[in-house]
C-alpha positions as CSV (number, residue, x, y, z in Angstrom):
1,X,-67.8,-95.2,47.0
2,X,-69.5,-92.3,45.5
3,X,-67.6,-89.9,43.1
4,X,-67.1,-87.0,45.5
5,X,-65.4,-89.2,48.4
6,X,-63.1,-90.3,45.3
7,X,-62.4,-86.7,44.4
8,X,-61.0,-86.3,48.4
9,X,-59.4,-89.6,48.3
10,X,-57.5,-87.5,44.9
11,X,-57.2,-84.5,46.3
12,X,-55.4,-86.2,50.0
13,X,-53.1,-87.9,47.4
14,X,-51.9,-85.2,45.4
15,X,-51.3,-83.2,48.8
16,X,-49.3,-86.4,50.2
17,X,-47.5,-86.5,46.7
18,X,-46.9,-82.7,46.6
19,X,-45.7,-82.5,50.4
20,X,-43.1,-85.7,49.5
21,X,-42.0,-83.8,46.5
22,X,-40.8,-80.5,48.7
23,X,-39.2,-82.5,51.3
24,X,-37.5,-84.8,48.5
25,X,-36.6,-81.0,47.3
26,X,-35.9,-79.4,50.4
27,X,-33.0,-82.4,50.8
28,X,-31.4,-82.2,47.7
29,X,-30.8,-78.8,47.8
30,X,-29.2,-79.0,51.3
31,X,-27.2,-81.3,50.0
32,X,-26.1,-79.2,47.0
33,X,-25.2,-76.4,49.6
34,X,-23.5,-78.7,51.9
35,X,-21.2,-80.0,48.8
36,X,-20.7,-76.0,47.6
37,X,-19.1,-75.3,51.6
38,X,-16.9,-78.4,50.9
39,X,-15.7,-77.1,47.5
40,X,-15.3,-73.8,49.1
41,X,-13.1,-75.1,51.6
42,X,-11.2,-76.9,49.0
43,X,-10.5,-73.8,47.3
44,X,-9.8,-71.9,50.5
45,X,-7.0,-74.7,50.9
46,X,-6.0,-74.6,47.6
47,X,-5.6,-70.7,48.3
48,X,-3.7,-71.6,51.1
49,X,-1.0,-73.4,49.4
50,X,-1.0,-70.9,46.4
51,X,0.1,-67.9,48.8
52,X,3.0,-70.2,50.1
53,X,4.2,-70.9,46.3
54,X,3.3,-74.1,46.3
55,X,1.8,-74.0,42.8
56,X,1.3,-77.7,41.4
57,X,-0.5,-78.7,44.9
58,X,-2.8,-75.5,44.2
59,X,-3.2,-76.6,40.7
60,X,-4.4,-80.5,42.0
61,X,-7.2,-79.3,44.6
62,X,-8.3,-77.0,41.9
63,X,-8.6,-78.9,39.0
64,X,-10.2,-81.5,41.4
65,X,-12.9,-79.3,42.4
66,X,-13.5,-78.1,38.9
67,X,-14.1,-81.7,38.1
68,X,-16.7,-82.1,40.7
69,X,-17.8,-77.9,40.3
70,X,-17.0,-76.7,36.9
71,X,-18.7,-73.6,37.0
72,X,-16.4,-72.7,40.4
73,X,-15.3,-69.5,39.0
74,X,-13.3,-68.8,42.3
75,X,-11.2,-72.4,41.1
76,X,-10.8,-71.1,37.8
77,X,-9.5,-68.0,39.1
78,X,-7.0,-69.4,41.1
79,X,-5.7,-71.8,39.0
80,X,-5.4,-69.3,36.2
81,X,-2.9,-67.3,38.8
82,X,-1.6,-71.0,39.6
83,X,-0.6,-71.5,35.8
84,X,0.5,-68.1,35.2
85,X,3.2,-68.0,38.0
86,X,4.3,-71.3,36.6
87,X,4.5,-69.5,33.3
88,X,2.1,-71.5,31.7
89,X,0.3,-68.5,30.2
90,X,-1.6,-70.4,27.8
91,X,-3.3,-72.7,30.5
92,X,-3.3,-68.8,32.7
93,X,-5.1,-67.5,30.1
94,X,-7.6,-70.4,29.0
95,X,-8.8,-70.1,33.5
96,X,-9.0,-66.7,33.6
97,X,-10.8,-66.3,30.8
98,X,-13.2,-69.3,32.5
99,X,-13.9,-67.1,35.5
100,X,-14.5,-63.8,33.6
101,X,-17.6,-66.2,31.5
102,X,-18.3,-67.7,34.8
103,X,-19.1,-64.4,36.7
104,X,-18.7,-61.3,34.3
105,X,-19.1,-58.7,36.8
106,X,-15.5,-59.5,39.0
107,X,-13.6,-56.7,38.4
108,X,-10.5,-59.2,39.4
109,X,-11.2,-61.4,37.3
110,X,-11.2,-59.2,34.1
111,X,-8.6,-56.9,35.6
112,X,-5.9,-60.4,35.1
113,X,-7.0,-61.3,32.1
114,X,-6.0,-57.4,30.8
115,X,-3.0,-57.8,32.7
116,X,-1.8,-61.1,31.0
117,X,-3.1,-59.5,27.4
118,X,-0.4,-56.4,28.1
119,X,2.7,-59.1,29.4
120,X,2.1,-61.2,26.3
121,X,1.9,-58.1,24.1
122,X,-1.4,-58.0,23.0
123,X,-2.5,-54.7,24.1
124,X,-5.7,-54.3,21.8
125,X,-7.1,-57.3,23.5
126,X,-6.4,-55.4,26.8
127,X,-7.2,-51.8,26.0
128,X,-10.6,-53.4,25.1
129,X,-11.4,-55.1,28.7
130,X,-10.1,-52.0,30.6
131,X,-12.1,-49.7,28.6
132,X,-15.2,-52.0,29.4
133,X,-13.8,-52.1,33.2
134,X,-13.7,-48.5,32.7
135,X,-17.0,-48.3,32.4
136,X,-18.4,-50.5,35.1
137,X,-16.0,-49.0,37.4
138,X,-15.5,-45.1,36.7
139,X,-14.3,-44.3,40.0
140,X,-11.0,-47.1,39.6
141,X,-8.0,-44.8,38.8
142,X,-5.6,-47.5,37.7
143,X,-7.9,-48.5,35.3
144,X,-7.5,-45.5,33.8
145,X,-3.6,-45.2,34.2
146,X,-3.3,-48.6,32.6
147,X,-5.4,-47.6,29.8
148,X,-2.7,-44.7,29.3
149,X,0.0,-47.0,29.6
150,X,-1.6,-49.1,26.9
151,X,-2.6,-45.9,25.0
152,X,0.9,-45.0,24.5
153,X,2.7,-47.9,23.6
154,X,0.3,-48.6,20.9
155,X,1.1,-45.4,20.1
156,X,-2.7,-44.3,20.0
157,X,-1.2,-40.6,21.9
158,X,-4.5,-38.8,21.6
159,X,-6.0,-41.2,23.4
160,X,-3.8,-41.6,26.2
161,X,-4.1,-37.6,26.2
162,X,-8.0,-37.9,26.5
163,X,-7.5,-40.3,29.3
164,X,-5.0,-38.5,31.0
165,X,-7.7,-35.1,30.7
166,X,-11.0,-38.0,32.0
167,X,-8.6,-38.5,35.0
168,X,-8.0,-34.7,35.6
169,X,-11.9,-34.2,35.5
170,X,-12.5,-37.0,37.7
171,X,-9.3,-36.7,40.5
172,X,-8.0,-33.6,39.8
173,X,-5.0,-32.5,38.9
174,X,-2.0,-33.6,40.4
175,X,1.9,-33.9,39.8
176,X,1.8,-37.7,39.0
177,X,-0.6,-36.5,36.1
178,X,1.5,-34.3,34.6
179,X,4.1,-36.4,34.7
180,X,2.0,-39.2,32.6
181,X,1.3,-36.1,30.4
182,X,5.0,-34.9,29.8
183,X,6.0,-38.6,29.0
């Protein structure tokens, strides 16, 4: 055999061992989709039950697709809200603050987490993600009536003033406003 019909005989196996490689590929990751749909339908289950109070049978499909999906920030989510009508607020908390690493931009996600912050009386913590929220979403007006809400009863006035004025520039004026502003 001379060295060039060797080099082909190389060349045909490294395209066979290439082309087996992307189909071995091509499988795997139609498998990893197919088992994201399942989880996904687990969840939407585990939705299900949540919206008919059924808590604890939330809470088992969830934590058994975080054991198969940890990174399912749509789980975490939900079982954060799972926890936290079960008053379990340090479990809530420990979820929510999951999903928010999980997928940073969910304005849902963060939103909770602020609003479990202000029922457990930590209002710095929350002030903090709503003025970040504030800033990814300028055009939210709750966010910005929270964050004078929050202003106020940390007793940081000039702030909730401010806010009250950023909301003004941004809606207009209206009653509800000066309202917010007399109280």
């Amino acid at each position: 055999m001379c060295l060039n019909d060797h080099r082909r005989m190389n060349r045909k196996i490294l395209i066979y061992i290439f082309i087996l490689l992307l189909s071995v590929l091509s499988v795997v990751r139609a498998e990893a989709q197919s088992l994201k749909a399942v989880y996904e339908n687990h969840v939407l289950d585990a939705v299900q039950k949540y919206d008919s109070g059924n808590y604890d049978a939330a809470i088992g499909i969830l934590n058994a697709v975080l054991e198969k999906d940890p990174d399912n920030d749509a789980a975490c989510y939900y079982l954060a809200l799972s926890y936290l009508f079960k008053k379990e607020l340090d479990a809530a908390e420990s979820f929510l603050k999951r999903a928010v690493d999980l997928d940073k931009s969910n304005f849902w996600y963060r939103q909770r987490l602020a609003t479990l912050y202000s029922m457990t009386s930590r209002g710095e913590l929350a002030i903090d993600i709503y003025e970040k929220l504030l800033a990814d979403f300028p055009k939210k007006s709750d966010i910005y009536l929270e964050l004078v809400e929050l202003y106020a009863a940390q007793k940081e006035i000039d702030k909730a003033l401010e806010t009250i004025e950023e909301v003004e520039k941004v809606f207009g004026v209206t009653e509800s406003l000066a309202v917010y502003r007399f109280n």
